[in-house]
FIKOLZA-1660 file (N, C-alpha, C; in steps of 0.1 Angstrom, whole numbers, plus 5000, padded with zeros to 4 digits):
% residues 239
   i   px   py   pz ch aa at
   1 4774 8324 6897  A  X  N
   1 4773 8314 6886  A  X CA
   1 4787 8311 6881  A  X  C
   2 4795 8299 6875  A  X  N
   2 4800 8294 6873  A  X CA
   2 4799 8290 6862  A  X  C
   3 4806 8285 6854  A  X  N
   3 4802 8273 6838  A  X CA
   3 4821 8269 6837  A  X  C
   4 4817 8263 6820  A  X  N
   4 4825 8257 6818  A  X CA
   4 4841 8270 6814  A  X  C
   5 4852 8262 6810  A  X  N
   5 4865 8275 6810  A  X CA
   5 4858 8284 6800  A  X  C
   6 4859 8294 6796  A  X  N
   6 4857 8305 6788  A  X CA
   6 4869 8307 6776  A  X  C
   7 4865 8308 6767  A  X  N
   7 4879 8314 6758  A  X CA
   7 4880 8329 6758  A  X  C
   8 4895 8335 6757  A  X  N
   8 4893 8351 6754  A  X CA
   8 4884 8355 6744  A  X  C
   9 4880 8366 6753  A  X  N
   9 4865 8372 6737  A  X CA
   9 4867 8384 6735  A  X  C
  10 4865 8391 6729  A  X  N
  10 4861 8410 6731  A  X CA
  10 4849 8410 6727  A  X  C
  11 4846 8423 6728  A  X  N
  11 4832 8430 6728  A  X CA
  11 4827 8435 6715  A  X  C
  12 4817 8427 6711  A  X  N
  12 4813 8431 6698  A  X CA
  12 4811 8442 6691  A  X  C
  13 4800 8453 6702  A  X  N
  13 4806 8466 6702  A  X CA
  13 4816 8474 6698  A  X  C
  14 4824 8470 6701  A  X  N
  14 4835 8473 6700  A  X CA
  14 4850 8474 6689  A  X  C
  15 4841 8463 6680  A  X  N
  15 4847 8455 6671  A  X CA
  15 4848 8462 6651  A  X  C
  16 4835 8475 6657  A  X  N
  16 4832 8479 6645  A  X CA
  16 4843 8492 6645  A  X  C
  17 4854 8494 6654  A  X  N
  17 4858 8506 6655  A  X CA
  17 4874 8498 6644  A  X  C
  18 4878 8510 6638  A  X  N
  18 4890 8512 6630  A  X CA
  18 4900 8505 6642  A  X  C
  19 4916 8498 6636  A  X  N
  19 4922 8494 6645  A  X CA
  19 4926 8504 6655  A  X  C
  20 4935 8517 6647  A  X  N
  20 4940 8523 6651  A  X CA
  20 4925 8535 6663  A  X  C
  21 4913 8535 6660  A  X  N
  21 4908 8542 6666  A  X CA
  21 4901 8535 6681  A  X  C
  22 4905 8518 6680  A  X  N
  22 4902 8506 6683  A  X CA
  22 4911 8509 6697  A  X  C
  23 4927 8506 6696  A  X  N
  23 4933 8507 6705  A  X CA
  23 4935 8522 6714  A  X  C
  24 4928 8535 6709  A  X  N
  24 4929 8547 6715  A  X CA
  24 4917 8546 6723  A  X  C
  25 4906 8539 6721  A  X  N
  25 4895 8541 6729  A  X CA
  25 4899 8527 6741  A  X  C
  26 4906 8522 6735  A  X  N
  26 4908 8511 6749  A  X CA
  26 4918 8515 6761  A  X  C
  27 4929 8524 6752  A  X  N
  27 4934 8529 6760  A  X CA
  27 4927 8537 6776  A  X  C
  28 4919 8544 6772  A  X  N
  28 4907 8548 6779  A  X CA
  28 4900 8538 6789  A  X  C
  29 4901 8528 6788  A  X  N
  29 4890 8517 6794  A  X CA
  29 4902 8508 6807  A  X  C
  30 4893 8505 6814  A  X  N
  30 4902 8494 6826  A  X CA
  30 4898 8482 6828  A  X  C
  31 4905 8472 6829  A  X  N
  31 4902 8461 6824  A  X CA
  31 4895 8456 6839  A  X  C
  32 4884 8447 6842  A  X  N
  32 4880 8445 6858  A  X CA
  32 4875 8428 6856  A  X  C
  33 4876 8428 6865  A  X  N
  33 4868 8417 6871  A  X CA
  33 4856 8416 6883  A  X  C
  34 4843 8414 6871  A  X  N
  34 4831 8417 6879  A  X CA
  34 4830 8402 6887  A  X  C
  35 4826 8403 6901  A  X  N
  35 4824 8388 6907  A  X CA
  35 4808 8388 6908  A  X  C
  36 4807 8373 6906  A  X  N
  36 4790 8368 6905  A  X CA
  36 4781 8371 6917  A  X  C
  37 4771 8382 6911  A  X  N
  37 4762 8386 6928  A  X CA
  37 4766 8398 6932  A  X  C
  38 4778 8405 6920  A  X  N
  38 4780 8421 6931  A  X CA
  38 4765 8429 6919  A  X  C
  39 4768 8438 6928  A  X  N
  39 4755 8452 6926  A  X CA
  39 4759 8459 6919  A  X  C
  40 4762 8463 6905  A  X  N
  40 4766 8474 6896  A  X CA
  40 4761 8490 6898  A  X  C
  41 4751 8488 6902  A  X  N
  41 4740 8499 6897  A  X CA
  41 4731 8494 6907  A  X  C
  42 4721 8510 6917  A  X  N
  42 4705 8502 6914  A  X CA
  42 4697 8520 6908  A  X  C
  43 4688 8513 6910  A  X  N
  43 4674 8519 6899  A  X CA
  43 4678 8534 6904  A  X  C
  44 4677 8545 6900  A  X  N
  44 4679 8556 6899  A  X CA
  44 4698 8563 6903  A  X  C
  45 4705 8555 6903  A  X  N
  45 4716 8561 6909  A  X CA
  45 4726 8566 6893  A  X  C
  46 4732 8574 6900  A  X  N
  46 4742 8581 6885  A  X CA
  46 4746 8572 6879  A  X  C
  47 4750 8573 6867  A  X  N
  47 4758 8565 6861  A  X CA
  47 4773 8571 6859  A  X  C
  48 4780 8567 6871  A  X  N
  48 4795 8568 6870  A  X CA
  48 4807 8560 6860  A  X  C
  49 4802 8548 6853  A  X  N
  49 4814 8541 6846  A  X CA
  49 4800 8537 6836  A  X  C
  50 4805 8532 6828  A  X  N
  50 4801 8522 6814  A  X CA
  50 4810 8507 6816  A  X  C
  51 4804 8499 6811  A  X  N
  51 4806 8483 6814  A  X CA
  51 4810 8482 6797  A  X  C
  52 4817 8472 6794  A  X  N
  52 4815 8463 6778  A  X CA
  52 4820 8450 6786  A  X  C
  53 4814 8444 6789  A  X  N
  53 4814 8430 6790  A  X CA
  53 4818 8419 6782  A  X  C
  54 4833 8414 6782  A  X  N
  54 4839 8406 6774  A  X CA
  54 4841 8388 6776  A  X  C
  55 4839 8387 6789  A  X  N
  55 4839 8377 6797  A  X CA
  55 4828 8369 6806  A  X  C
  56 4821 8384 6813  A  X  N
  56 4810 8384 6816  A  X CA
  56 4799 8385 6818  A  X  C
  57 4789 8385 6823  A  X  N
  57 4774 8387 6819  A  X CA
  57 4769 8393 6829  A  X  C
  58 4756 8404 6827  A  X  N
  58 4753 8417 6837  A  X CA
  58 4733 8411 6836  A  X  C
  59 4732 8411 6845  A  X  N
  59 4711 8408 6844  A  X CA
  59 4710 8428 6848  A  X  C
  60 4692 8430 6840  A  X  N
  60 4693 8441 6841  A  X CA
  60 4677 8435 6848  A  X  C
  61 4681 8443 6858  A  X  N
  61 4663 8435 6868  A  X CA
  61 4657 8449 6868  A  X  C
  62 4640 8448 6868  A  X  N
  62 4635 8458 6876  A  X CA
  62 4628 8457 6887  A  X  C
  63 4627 8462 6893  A  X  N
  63 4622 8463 6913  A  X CA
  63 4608 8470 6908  A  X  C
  64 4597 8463 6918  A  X  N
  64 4584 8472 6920  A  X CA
  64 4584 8473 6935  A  X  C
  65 4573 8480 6937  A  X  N
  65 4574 8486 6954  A  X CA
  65 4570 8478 6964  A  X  C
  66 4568 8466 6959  A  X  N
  66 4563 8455 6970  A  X CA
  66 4576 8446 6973  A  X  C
  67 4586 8456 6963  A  X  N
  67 4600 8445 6965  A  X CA
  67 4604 8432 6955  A  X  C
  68 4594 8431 6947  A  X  N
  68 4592 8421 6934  A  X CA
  68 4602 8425 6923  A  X  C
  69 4609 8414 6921  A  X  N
  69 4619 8418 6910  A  X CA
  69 4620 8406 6898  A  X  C
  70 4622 8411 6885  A  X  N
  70 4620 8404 6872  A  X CA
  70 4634 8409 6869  A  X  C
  71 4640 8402 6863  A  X  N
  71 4650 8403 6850  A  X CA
  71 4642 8404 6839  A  X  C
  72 4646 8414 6830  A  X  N
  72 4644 8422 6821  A  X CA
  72 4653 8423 6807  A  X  C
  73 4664 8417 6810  A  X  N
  73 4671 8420 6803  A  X CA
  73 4685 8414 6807  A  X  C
  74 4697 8409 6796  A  X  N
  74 4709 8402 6800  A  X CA
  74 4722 8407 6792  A  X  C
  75 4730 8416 6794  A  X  N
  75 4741 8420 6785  A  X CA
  75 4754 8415 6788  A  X  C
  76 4759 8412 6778  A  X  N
  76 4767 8400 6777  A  X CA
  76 4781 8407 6768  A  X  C
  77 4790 8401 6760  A  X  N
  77 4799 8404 6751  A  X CA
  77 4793 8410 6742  A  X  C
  78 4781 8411 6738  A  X  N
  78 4774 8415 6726  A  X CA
  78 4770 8431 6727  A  X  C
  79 4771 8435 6742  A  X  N
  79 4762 8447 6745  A  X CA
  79 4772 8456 6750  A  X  C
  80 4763 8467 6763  A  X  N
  80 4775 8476 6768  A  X CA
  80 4761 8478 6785  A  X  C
  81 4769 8483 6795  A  X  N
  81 4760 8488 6806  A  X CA
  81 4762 8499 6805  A  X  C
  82 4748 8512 6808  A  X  N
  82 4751 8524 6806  A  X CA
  82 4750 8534 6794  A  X  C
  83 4744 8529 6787  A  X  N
  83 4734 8532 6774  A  X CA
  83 4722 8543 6777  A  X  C
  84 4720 8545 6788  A  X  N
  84 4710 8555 6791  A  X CA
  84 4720 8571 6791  A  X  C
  85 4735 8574 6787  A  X  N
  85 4744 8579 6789  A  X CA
  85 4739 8585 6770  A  X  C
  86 4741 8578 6764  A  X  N
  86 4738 8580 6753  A  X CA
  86 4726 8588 6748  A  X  C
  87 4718 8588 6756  A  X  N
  87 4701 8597 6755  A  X CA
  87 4700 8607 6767  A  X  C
  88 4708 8611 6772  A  X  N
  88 4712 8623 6779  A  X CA
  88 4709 8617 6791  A  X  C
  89 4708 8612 6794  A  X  N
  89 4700 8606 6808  A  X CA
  89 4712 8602 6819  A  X  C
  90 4717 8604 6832  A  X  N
  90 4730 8598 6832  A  X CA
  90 4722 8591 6851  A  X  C
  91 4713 8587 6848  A  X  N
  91 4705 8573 6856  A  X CA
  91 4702 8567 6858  A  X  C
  92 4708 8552 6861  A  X  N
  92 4703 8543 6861  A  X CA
  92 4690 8539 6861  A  X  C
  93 4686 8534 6846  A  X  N
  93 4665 8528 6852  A  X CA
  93 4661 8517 6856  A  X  C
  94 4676 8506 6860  A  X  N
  94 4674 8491 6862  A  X CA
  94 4686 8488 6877  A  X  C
  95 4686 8480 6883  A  X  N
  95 4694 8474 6894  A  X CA
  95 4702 8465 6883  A  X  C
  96 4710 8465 6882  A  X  N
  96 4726 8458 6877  A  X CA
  96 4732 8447 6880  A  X  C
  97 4726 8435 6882  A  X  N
  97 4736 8427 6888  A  X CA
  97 4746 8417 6881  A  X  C
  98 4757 8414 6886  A  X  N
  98 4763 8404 6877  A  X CA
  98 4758 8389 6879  A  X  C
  99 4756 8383 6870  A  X  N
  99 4750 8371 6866  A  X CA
  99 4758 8361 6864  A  X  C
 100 4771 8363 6856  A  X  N
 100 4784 8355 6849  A  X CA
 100 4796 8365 6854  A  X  C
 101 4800 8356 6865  A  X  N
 101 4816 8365 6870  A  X CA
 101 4827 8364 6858  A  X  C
 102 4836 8374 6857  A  X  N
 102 4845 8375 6845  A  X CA
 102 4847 8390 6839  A  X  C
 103 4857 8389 6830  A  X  N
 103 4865 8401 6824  A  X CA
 103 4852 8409 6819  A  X  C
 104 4853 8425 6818  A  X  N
 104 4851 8434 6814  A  X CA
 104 4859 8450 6810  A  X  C
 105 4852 8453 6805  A  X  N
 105 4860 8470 6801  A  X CA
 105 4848 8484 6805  A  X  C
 106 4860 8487 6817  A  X  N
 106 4851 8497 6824  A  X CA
 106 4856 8512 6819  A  X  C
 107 4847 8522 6817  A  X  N
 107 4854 8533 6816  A  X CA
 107 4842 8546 6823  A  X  C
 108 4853 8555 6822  A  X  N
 108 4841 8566 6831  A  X CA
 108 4828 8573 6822  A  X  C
 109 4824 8581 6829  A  X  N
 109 4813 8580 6821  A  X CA
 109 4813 8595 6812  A  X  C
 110 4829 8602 6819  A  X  N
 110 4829 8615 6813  A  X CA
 110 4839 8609 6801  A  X  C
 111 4847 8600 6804  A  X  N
 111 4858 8593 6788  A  X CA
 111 4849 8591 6783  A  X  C
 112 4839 8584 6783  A  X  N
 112 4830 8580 6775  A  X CA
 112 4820 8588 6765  A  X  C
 113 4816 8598 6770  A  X  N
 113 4811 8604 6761  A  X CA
 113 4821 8615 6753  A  X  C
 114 4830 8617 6757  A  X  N
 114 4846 8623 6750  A  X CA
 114 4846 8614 6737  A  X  C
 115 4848 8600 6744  A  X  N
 115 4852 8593 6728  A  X CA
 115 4841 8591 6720  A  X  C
 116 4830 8596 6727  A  X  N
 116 4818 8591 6711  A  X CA
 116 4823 8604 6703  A  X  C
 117 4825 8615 6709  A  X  N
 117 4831 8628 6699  A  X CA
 117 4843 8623 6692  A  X  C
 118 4850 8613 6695  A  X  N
 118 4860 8611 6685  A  X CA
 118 4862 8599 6678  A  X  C
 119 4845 8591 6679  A  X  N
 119 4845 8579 6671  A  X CA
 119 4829 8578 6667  A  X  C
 120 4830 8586 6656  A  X  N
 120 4812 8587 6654  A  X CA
 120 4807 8572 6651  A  X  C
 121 4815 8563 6644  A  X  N
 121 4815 8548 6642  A  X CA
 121 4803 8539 6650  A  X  C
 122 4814 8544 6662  A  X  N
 122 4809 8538 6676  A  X CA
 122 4795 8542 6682  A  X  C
 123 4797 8553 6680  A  X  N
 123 4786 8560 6682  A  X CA
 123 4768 8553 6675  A  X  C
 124 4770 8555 6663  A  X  N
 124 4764 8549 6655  A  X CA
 124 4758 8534 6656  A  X  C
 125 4771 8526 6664  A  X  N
 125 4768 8512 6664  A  X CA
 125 4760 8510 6678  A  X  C
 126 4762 8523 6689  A  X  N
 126 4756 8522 6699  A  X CA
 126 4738 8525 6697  A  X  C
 127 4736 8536 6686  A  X  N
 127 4723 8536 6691  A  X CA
 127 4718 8528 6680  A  X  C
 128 4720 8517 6672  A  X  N
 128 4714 8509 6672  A  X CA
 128 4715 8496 6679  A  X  C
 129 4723 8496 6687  A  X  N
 129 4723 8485 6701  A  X CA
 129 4717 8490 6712  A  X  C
 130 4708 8504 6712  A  X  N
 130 4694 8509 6722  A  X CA
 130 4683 8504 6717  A  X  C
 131 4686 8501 6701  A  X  N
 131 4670 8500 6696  A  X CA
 131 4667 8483 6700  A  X  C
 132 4682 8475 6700  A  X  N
 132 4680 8460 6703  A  X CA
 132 4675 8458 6715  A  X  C
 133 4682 8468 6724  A  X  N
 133 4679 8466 6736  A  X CA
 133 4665 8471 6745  A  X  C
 134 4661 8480 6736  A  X  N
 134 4644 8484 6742  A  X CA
 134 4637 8474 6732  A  X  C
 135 4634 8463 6716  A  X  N
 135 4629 8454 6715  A  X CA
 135 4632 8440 6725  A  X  C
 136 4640 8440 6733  A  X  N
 136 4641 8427 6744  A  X CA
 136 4636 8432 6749  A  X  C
 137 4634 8444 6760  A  X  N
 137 4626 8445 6767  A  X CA
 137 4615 8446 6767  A  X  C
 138 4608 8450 6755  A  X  N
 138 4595 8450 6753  A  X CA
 138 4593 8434 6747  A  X  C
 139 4599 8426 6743  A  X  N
 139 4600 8412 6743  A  X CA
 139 4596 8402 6755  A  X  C
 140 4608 8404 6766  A  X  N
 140 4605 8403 6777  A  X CA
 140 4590 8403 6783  A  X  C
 141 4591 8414 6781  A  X  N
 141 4573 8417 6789  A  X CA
 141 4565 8407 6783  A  X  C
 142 4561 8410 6770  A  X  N
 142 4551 8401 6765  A  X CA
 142 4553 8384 6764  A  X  C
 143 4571 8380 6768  A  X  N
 143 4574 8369 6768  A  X CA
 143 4567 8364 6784  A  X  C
 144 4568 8374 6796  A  X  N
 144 4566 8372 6808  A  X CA
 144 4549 8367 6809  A  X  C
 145 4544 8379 6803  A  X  N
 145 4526 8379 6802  A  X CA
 145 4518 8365 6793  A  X  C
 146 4525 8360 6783  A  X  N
 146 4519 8352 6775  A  X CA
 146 4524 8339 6774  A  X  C
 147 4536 8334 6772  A  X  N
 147 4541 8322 6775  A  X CA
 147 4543 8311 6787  A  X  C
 148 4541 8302 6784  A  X  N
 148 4545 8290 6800  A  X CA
 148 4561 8292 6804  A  X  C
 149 4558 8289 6813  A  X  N
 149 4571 8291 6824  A  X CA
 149 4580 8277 6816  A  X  C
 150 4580 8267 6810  A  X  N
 150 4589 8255 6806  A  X CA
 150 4597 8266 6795  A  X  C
 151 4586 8274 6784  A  X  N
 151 4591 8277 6777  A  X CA
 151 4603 8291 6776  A  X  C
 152 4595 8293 6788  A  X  N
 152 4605 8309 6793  A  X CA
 152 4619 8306 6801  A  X  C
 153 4618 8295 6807  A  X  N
 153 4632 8286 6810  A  X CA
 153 4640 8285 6805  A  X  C
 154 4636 8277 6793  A  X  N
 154 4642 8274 6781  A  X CA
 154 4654 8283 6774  A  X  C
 155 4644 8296 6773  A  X  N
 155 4645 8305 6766  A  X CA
 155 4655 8313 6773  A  X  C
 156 4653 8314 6783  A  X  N
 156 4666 8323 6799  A  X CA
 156 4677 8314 6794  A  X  C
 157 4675 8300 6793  A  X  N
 157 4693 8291 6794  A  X CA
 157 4697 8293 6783  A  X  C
 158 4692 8292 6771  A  X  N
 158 4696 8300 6758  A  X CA
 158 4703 8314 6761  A  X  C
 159 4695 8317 6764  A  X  N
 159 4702 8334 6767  A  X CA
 159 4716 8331 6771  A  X  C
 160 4712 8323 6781  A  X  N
 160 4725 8328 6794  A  X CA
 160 4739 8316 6787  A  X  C
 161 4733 8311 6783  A  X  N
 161 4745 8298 6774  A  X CA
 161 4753 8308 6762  A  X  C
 162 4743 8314 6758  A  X  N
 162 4753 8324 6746  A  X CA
 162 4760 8334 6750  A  X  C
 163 4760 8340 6761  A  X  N
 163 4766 8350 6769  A  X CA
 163 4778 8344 6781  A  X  C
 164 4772 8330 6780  A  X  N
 164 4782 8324 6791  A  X CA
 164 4792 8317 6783  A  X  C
 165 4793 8315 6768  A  X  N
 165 4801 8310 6759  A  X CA
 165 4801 8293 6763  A  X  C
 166 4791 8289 6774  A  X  N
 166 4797 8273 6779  A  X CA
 166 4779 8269 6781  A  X  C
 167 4778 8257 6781  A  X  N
 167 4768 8249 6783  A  X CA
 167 4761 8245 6800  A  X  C
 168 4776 8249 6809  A  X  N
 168 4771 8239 6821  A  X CA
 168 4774 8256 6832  A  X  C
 169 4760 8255 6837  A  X  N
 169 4756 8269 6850  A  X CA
 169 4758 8261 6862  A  X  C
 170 4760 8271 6873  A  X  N
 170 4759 8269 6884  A  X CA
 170 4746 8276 6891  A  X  C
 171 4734 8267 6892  A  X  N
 171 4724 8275 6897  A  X CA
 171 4716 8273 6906  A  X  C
 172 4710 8279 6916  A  X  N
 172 4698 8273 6922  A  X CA
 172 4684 8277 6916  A  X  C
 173 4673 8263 6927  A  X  N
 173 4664 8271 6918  A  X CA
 173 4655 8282 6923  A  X  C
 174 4659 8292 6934  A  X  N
 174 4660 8299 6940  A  X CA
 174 4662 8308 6930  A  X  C
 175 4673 8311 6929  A  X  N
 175 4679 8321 6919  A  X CA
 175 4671 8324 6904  A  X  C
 176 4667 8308 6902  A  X  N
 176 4663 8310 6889  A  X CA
 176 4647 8312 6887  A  X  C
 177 4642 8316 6900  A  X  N
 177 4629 8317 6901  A  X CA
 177 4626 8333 6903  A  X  C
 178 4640 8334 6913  A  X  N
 178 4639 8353 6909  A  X CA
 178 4643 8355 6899  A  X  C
 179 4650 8356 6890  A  X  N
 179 4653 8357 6875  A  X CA
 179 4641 8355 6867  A  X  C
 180 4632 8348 6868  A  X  N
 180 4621 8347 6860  A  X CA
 180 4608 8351 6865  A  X  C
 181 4608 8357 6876  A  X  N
 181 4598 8362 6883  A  X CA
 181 4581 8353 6887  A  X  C
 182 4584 8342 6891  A  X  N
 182 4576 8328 6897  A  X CA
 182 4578 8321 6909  A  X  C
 183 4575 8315 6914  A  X  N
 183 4574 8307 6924  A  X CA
 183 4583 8293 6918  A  X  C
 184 4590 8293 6930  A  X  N
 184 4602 8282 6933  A  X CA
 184 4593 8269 6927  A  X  C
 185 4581 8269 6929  A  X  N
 185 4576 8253 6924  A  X CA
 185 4573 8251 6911  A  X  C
 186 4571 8265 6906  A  X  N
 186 4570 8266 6891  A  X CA
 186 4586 8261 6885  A  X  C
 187 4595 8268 6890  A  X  N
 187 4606 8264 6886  A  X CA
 187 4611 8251 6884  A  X  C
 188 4607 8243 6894  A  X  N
 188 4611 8230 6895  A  X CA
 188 4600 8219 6889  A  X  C
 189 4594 8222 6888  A  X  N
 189 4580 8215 6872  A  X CA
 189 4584 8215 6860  A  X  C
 190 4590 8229 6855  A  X  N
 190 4595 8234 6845  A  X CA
 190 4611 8227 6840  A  X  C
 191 4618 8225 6855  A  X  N
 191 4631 8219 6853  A  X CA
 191 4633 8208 6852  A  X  C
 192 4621 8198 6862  A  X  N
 192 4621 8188 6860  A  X CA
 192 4613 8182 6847  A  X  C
 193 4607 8191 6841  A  X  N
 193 4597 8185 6827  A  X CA
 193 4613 8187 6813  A  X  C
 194 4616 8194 6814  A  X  N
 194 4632 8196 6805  A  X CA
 194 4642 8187 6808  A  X  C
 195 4644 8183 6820  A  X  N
 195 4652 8168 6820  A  X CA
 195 4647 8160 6816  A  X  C
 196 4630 8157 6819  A  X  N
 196 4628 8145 6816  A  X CA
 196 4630 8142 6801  A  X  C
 197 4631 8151 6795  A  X  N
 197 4631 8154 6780  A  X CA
 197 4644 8150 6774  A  X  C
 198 4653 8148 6783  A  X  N
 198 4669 8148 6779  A  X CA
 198 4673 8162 6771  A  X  C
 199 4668 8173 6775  A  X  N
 199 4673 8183 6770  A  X CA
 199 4683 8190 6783  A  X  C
 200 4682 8189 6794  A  X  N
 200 4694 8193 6806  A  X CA
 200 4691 8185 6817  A  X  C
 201 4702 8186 6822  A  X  N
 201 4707 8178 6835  A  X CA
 201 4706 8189 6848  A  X  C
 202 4698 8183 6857  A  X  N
 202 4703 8193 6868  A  X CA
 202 4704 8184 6876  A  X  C
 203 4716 8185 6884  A  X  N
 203 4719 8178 6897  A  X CA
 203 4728 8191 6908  A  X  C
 204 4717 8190 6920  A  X  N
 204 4728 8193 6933  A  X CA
 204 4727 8212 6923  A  X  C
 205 4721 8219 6919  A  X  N
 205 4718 8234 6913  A  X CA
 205 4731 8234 6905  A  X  C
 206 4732 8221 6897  A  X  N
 206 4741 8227 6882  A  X CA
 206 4734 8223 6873  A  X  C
 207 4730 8231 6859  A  X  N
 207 4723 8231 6848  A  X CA
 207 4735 8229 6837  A  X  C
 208 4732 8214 6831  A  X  N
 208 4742 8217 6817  A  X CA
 208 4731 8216 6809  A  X  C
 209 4733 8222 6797  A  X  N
 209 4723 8221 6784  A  X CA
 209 4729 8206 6779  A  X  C
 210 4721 8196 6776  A  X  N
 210 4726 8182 6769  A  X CA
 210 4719 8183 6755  A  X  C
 211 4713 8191 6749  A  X  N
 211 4704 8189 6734  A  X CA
 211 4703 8202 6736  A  X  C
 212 4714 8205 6730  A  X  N
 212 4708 8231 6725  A  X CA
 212 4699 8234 6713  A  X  C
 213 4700 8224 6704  A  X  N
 213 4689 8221 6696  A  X CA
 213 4675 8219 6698  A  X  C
 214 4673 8208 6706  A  X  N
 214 4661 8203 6716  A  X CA
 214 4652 8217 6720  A  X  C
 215 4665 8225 6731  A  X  N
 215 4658 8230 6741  A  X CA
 215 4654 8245 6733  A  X  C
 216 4661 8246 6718  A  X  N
 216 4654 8260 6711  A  X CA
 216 4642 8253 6704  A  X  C
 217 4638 8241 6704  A  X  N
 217 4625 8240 6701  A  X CA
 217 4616 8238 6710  A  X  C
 218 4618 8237 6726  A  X  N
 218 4611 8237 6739  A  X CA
 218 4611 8250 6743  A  X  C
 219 4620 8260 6736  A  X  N
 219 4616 8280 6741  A  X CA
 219 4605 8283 6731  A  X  C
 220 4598 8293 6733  A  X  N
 220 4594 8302 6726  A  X CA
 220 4601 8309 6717  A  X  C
 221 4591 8313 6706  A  X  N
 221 4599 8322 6697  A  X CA
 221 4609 8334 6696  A  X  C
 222 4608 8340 6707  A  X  N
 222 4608 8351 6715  A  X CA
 222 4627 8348 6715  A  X  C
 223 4634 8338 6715  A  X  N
 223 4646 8335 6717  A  X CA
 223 4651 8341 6703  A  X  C
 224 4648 8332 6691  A  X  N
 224 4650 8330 6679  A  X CA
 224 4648 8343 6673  A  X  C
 225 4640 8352 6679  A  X  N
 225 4634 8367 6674  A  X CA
 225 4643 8380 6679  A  X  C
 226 4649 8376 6691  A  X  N
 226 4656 8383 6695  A  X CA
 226 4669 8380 6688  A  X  C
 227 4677 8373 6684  A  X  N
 227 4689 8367 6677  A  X CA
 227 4684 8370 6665  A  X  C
 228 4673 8377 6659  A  X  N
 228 4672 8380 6643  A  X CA
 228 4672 8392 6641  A  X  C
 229 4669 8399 6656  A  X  N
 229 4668 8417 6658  A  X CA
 229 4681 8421 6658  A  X  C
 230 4692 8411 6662  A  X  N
 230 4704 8417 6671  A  X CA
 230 4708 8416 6654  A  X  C
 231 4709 8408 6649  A  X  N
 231 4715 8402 6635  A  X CA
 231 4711 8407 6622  A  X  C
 232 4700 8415 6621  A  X  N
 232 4690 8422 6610  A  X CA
 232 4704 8438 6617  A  X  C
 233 4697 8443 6629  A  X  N
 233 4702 8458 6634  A  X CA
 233 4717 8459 6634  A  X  C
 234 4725 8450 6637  A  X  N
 234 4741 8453 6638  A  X CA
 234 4747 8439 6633  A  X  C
 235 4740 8434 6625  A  X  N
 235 4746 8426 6611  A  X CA
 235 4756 8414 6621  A  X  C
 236 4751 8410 6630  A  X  N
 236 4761 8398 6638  A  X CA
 236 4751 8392 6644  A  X  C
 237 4749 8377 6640  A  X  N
 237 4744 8363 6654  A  X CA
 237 4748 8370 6667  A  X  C
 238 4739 8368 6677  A  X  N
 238 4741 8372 6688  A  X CA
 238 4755 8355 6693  A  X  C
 239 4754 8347 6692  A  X  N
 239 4766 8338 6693  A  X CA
 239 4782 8339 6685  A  X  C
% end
């Protein structure tokens, strides 16, 4: 995936730490560049590094045994990969993929739990960015089970527009049919009923949002609900 230029961002996360305790934990961290479509993680493997994503955007999918895969979940500048580190757990319970190629801050996973000992702050701001992150997921679900596919669309370009800092994706609808876990024709019903709407443009698998107003009144609630969990729990608009 692709969008429009990006401006420098840092990690929200990250933002609640003192300056001076700010630049010692970064010290620690390496700056990378994740490319669109690499594999971070899959479902049960260690967790060797932690992610804070400054640039760009990580889908957290889950796999069932018939080989069916849902996106579950999308962390962005707002979040961190590797949160299961935090609850003693040091295994991955999702496949990792990058979604938005761009800047990040990687660190090991033995620095990492070193500096929660020397920044309880951080610490603090992390487990309540677990509690944000298990109500999306359990969001998700019930967004997956109950709602129409136009509105779960909707609701995914929103996501991925706030995390992508830009309006215009590079997508197929391939892609975006595994991402939502449906059939390619659903996708294109769905995509073509939101154009006709003048809420986005797709030509040739590029999606720009043209009305972002429009299309949070064509999602489900489930958008607007999640942006009031992130914003109620750690006091910031997910934008």
């Amino acid at each position: 995936m692709t969008g429009s230029p990006r401006v420098t961002l840092s990690n929200r996360l990250l933002s609640v730490l003192p300056p001076q305790s700010r630049r010692r934990f970064l010290a620690d961290c390496e700056g990378v560049e994740l490319e669109f479509g690499a594999v971070i993680c899959q479902p049960g493997d260690r967790i060797r590094h932690v992610y804070f994503p400054t640039q760009s955007f990580i889908s957290l999918v889950t796999t069932l045994d018939d080989g069916a895969r849902l996106e579950v979940g999308i962390v962005g500048n707002e979040g961190m990969l590797g949160t299961s580190l935090l609850l003693g757990v040091n295994a991955s319970p999702h496949l990792a993929l990058v979604q938005g190629a761009g800047a990040a801050l990687k660190m090991s996973a033995t620095a990492f739990m070193d500096a929660l000992e020397r920044h309880p702050p951080l610490r603090q701001q992390l487990n309540r960015y677990i509690h944000v992150l298990l109500s999306q997921l359990a969001q998700t679900a019930a967004c997956t089970r109950y709602h129409l596919i136009e509105a779960r669309l909707a609701r995914w370009l929103l996501l991925t527009r706030d995390r992508a800092h830009g309006d215009r994706f590079n997508l197929t609808q391939e892609f975006l049919a595994y991402m939502l876990g449906v059939r390619r024709a659903g996708i294109t019903s769905a995509a073509s009923e939101l154009h006709e709407r003048g809420l986005i443009s797709y030509v040739r698998g590029e999606i720009t949002i043209l009305d972002g107003e429009g299309l949070q009144r064509a999602s489900c609630r489930c958008y607007q609900q999640g942006n009031r969990t992130y914003e109620q729990t750690l006091g910031k608009h997910m934008r």
